[in-house]
N, C-alpha and C positions, 0 to 999 in steps of 0.2 A: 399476740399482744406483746407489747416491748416490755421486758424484765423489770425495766424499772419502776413503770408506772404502777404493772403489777406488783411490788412490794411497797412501792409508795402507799396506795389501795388497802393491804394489811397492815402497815405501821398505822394510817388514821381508825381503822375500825379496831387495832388492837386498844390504842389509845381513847378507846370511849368506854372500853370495857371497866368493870368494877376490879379494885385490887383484889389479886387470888390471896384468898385466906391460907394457902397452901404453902404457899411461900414461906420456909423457917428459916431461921437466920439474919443476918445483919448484910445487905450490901455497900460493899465500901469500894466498886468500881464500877466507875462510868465511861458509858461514849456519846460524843455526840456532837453537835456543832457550837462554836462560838458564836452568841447575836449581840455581843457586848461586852466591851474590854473598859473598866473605869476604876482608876485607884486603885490595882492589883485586886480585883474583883471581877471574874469574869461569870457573863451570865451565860449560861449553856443550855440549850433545848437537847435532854437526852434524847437517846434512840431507846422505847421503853424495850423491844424487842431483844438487842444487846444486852439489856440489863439482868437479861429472864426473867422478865416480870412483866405482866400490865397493868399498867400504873391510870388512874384516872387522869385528867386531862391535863387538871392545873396543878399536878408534881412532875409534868416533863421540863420545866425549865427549873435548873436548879443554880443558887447564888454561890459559886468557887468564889473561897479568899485564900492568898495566895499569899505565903509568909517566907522570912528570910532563910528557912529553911525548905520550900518546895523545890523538890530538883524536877528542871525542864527539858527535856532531851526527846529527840528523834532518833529514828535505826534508819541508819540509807543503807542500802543494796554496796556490798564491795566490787571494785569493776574486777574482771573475771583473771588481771593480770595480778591485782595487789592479793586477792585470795589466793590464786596457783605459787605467788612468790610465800605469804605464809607456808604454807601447805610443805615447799619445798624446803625451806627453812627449817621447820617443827624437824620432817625426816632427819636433815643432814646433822640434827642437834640429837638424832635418836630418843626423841623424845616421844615420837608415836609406835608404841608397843601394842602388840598385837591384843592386850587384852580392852587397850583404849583407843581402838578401832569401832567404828559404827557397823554392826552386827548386819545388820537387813536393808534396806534400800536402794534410793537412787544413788545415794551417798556411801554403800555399803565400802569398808575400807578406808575411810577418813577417818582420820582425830577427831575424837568428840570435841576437843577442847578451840578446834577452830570452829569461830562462826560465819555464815556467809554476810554479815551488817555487823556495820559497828556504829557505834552510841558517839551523837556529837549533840553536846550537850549548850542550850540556848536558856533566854531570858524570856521577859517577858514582852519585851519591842518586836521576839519571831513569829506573836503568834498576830492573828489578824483575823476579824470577822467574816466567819462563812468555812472558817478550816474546820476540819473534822478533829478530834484530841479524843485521848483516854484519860481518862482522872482514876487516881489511887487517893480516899480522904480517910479523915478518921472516925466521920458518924456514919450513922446507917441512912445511908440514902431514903431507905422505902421513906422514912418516919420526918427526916429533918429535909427544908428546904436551902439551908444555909450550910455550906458543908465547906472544912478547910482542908485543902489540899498537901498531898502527902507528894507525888507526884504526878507528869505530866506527860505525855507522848503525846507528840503532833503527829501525827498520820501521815502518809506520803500522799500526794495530791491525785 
């Protein structure tokens, strides 16, 4: 059975289920898609799954407002020459010592302080109905349907 349709499958029967009483705390981070962009108001059908929670039906779309302070920004992937030119840079600056080298992995012996994406930072004209986004706001999702946004990532396609 194809993956998707199978988690398709569980996000509708998670979505019927009752709110878990279990759930303590406040969430104030969302994923999910754009179904409407109006007045810097955008309406978002969360993914309740992402949220870790199951949410009853009619708290999966929630009202983002979007104020002169929400920052909007994307991570894109760095191409594999602009990251090795960091990388080599940091060295020759002797700036990556041995105790601010990554310890264990694929990456074992890299600067921590290189990342492989950098942050390029958009408005509210990048985003467009049907794209996936993270929302950072300031109320508790479970409880409010109107929530004002703190920040924004747009997802890679």
């Amino acid at each position: 059975m194809n993956n998707q349709l199978v988690w398709k499958n569980v996000q509708h029967k998670a979505a019927q289920l009752p709110l878990r009483p279990d759930i303590r705390g406040e969430i104030k981070n969302l994923t999910g898609e754009i179904v409407k962009i109006d007045n810097n108001v955008i309406e978002l059908k969360t993914d309740p799954l992402a949220m870790g929670l199951l949410i009853p039906q009619d708290y999966l779309t929630k009202q983002i407002k979007l104020t002169k302070t929400t920052k909007i920004f994307q991570r894109i992937k760095k191409s594999d020459e602009e990251y090795n030119a960091e990388i080599t840079e940091q060295q020759k600056q002797g700036q990556a010592q041995p105790q601010e080298l990554l310890p264990i992995g694929p990456n074992m012996g890299l600067p921590m302080t290189i990342s492989r994406y950098k942050t390029v930072d958009l408005t509210i004209d990048d985003l467009s109905v049907g794209r996936q986004i993270q929302v950072r706001v300031n109320e508790d999702a479970k409880t409010v349907n109107k929530l004002t946004a703190v920040e924004i990532i747009l997802m890679a396609n």
